[in-house]
N, C-alpha and C positions, 0 to 999 in steps of 0.2 A: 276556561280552556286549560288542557295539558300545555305545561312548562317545559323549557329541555333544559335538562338536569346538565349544569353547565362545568361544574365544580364538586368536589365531594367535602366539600369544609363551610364554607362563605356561603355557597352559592345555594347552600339546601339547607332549609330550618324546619320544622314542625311546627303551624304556629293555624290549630285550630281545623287543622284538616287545609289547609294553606301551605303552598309552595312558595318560596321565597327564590326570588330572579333576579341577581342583580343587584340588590337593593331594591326590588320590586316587589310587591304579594299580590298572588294573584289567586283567587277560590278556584281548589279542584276541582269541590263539589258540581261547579257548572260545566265540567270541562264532556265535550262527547265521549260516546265508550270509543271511536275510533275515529284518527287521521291522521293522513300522512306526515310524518316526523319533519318538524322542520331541519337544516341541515345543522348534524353534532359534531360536538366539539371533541377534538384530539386529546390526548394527556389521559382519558379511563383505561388503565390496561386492566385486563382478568385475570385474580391472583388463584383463584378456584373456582370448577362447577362442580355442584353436588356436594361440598366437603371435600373435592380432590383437588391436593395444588399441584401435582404431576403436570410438567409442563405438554402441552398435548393434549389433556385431557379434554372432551368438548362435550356440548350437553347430547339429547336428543330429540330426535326431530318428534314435533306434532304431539310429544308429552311436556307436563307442568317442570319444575324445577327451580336452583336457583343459583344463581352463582353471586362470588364477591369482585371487589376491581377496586385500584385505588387510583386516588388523581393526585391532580398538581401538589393539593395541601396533606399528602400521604396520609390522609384518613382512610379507612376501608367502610365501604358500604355493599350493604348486601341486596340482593337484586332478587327478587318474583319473580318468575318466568310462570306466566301461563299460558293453558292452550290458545286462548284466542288471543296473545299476544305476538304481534306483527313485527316479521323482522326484513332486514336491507342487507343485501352484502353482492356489492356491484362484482365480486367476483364469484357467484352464485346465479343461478338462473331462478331457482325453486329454494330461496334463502329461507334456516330454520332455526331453529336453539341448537341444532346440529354444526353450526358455523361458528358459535361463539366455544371458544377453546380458551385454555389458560396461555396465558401469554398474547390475545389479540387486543386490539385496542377499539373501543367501542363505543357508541352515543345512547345514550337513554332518555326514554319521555315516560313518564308516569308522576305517580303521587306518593308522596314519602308521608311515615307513619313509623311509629317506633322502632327509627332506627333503620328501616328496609325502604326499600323504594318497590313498589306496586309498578311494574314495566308494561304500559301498553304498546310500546315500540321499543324496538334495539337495532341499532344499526352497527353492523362488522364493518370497523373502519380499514382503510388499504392501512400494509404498516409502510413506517415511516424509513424513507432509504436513507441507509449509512455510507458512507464516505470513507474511505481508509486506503492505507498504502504502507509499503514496509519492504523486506527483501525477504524470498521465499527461501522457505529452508529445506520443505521437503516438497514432493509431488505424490501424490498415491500412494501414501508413505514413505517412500524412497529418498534418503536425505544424502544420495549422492550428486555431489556436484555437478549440473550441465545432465541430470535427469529431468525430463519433460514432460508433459502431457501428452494427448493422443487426441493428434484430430479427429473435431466430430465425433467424441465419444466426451461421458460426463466421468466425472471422477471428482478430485476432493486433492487441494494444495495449502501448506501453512506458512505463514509468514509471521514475521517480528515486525513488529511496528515501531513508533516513537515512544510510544511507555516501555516498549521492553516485555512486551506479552504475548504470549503465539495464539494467533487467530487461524481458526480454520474457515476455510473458504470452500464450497459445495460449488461444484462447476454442471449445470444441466445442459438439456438439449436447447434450449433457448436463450443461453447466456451469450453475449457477444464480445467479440473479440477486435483490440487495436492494436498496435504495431506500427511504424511509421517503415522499420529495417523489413517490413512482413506485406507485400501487397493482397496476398491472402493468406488474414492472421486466424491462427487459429489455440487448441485449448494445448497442440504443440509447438506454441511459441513462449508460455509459461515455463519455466526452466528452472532450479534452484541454484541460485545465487543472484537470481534476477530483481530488478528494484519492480513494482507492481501498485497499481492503483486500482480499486475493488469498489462497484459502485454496488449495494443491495441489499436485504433485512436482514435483521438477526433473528435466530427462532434456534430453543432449544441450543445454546451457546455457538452455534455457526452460524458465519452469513452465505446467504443463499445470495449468490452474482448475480447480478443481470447483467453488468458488464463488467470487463476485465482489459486494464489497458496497461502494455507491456510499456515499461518506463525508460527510454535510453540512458544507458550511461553516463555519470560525469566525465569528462574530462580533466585529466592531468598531464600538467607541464612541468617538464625537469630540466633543467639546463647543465653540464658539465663536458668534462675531457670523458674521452672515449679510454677504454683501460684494456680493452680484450675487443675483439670480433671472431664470431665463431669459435670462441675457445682459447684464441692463440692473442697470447699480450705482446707477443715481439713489435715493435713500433713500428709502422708502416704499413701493417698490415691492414688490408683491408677487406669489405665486404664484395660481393659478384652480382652484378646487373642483371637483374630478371630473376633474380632468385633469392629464397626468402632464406632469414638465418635470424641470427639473435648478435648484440652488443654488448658490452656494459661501459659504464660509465660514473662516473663519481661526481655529484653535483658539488659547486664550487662553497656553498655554504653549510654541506651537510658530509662526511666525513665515512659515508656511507656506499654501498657499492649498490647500484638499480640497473636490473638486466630487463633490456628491451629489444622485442619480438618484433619482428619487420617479416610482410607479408610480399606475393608478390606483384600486390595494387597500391603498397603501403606509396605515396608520394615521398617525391625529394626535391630540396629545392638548395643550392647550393651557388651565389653568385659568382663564382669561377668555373662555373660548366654548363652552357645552354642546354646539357644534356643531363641534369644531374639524376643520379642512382644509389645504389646500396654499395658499388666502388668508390661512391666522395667518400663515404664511411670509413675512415680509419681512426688505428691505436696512435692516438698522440692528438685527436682534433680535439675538436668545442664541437658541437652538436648540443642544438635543441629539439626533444624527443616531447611529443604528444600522444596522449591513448586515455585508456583504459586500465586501471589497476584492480588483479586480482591476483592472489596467489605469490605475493612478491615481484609481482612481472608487468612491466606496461606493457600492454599489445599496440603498438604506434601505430596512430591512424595518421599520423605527420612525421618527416624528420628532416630536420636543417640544419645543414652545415654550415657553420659562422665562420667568417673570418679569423685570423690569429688574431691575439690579443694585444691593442697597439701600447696600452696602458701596461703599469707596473704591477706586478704582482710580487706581495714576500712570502717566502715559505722555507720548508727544508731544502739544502740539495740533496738530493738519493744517492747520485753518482759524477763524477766525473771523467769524460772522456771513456766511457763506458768502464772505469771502474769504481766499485761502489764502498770498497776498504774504506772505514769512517780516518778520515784525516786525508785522504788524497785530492788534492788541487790542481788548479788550470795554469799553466807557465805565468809569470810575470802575476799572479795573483794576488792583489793586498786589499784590504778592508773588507766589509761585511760581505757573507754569503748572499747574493740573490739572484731570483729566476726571471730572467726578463726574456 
C-alpha cells in the first residue's frame, strides 16, 4: 500500500522501489493505483510549480506537472503531478493541481524514486494562523495620527511589533472586529497609534485577518504638586466643574513637568468635598492623575486630590513672603532653609 510521505529527509528513503515510514518499509509495488489519502502531515510548504517560485504561482487543473516543497528537515523534494492524480483541498469543492500554489502547505502519498515522489494524492492543507500584535502606524497608508479605517469596507493597516518590523495586515469583507470601548466594532475602530492584536495567515508577505482585536490602553499613574491649570500658575488657582480643561503638574521624583487633559466624565475624588470636581484642582495641591499617555499628555481617566503633606519635605526655597530676590528671609529666621 501507498505511505504518506510524512517528512522530506528521515521519513523517505529509496530502498528497492520501497517507501520508508517511520522507521517502517513498506512495498509500493503492492500499493493500489488509488485511495483515499490517509490524513497529511503539516510542515510541506510549496517552494515552486513548474520551475516557478513566484509566490502565487499555482499548477493547473486536469494537466500533468510538477512542483517542489520542503519540510521540517529543509530538504527539497520534487513532486509528479499527474492526470489521474487525486487531490483534497477542504476549501475547494472541485479540488485540482490548480490549488496547489507556491507558498501552500501540503500532504503527499505516492512512491519515491530518484529523488521525486510519484503523487497519487495531494492534499492543500488550510494555512496555519498567526498571532501577532503591535501599535499601528498607518491605515490605508495614511500614517497620520487618530486616521482610521472605514466601516465595513476592506482596506490594508500596518503595524510594529515586538521585533521592531512593519507587518501589513489585509482587512476583508469577512474579517471580524473586537473592541471592548466599541459595542459595535468595526474596521473604524482600527486607528494609528492603536495597540492591535491580529489573528490570520501570511501569504505573499501580508497577513490576511480573520480577526482583529483593538487592544485598550495601558494605564499611567503620576503623582505630584499641580504648577499651572488652564494656563495660569498663580497659586490658588483652580479648575471649573463640569468643564473640561488641562493641568500640569511636576511628579515629586522626576523633575519634569506632565500636562494632564481632564474631560468632562473625567472623575474626581477628593476627601474634603462630598462633591469633588475639576475646582478641587488647584496650583499649589498633590493630585494623583491617571490615563493614557500620548503625545507628552495624559488624558486622565482618574484624578485625586490628596491631602497636604503632614511629613517633611527638603528642598529649595524659591521665595519668601512673596519675594523671590536670592537672600530674602522670614522675620526671626535662623538655621537651615526648609519647606514644611
Amino acid at each position: 500500500m501507498l505511505s504518506r510521505l510524512r517528512s522530506t529527509h528521515a521519513g523517505i528513503a529509496l530502498l528497492a522501489g520501497v517507501v520508508l515510514l517511520g522507521g517502517s518499509a513498506v512495498a509500493a509495488a503492492a500499493a493500489p493505483a488509488h485511495h483515499s489519502p490517509p490524513p497529511p502531515q503539516s510542515g510541506l510548504v510549496v517552494t515552486s510549480v513548474n520551475g516557478v517560485p513566484t509566490a502565487g504561482t499555482c499548477g493547473v487543473a486536469s494537466e500533468a506537472g510538477t512542483f517542489t516543497m520542503v519540510g521540517e528537515h529543509l530538504s527539497i523534494v520534487t513532486v509528479d503531478v499527474s492526470t489521474t492524480t487525486t487531490f483534497t483541498d477542504a476549501a475547494d469543492t472541485s479540488p485540482s493541481f490548480a490549488d496547489v500554489c507556491v507558498g501552500s502547505h501540503v500532504g503527499v502519498v505516492g512512491t519515491y524514486s530518484s529523488d521525486t515522489v510519484t503523487a497519487s494524492a495531494v492534499t492543500v492543507l488550510p494555512p496555519e494562523p498567526v498571532l501577532t500584535h503591535g501599535v499601528v502606524t498607518s491605515v490605508n497608508g495614511v500614517s497620520t495620527v487618530g486616521t482610521c479605517g472605514v466601516a465595513r469596507a476592506t482596506g490594508a493597516f500596518t503595524f510594529v511589533g515586538r521585533r521592531l518590523r512593519i507587518v501589513t495586515v489585509n482587512v476583508t469583507s469577512t474579517t471580524t472586529f473586537s473592541d471592548v470601548a466599541d459595542p459595535a466594532p468595526s474596521f473604524a475602530d482600527v486607528c494609528v497609534g492603536d495597540n492591535v492584536k491580529s489573528l490570520g495567515t501570511f501569504a505573499s508577505g501580508a497577513l490576511t485577518a480573520s480577526t482583529v482585536e483593538v487592544l485598550q490602553p495601558k494605564l499611567a499613574r503620576t503623582t505630584g504638586i499641580v504648577t499651572a491649570v488652564n494656563g495660569t500658575a498663580t497659586t490658588g488657582t483652580c479648575g471649573t466643574s463640569g468643564l473640561a480643561g488641562t493641568f500640569t503638574l511636576v511628579p515629586r521624583r522626576h523633575l519634569r513637568i506632565v500636562t494632564v487633559e481632564v474631560g468632562t466624565t473625567t472623575p474626581f475624588t477628593d476627601s474634603a468635598d462630598p462633591t469633588p470636581s475639576f475646582a478641587d484642582v488647584c496650583v499649589g495641591n498633590h493630585v494623583m492623575a491617571v490615563g493614557t499617555v500620548a503625545a507628552d499628555t495624559l488624558s486622565a481617566t482618574s484624578v485625586a486630590v490628596l491631602p497636604p503633606n503632614q511629613g517633611r519635605d527638603q528642598g529649595l526655597v524659591t521665595s519668601v513672603n512673596g519675594t523671590a530676590a536670592t537672600g530674602t528671609c522670614g522675620r526671626l529666621f535662623t538655621g537651615t532653609c526648609r519647606v514644611t
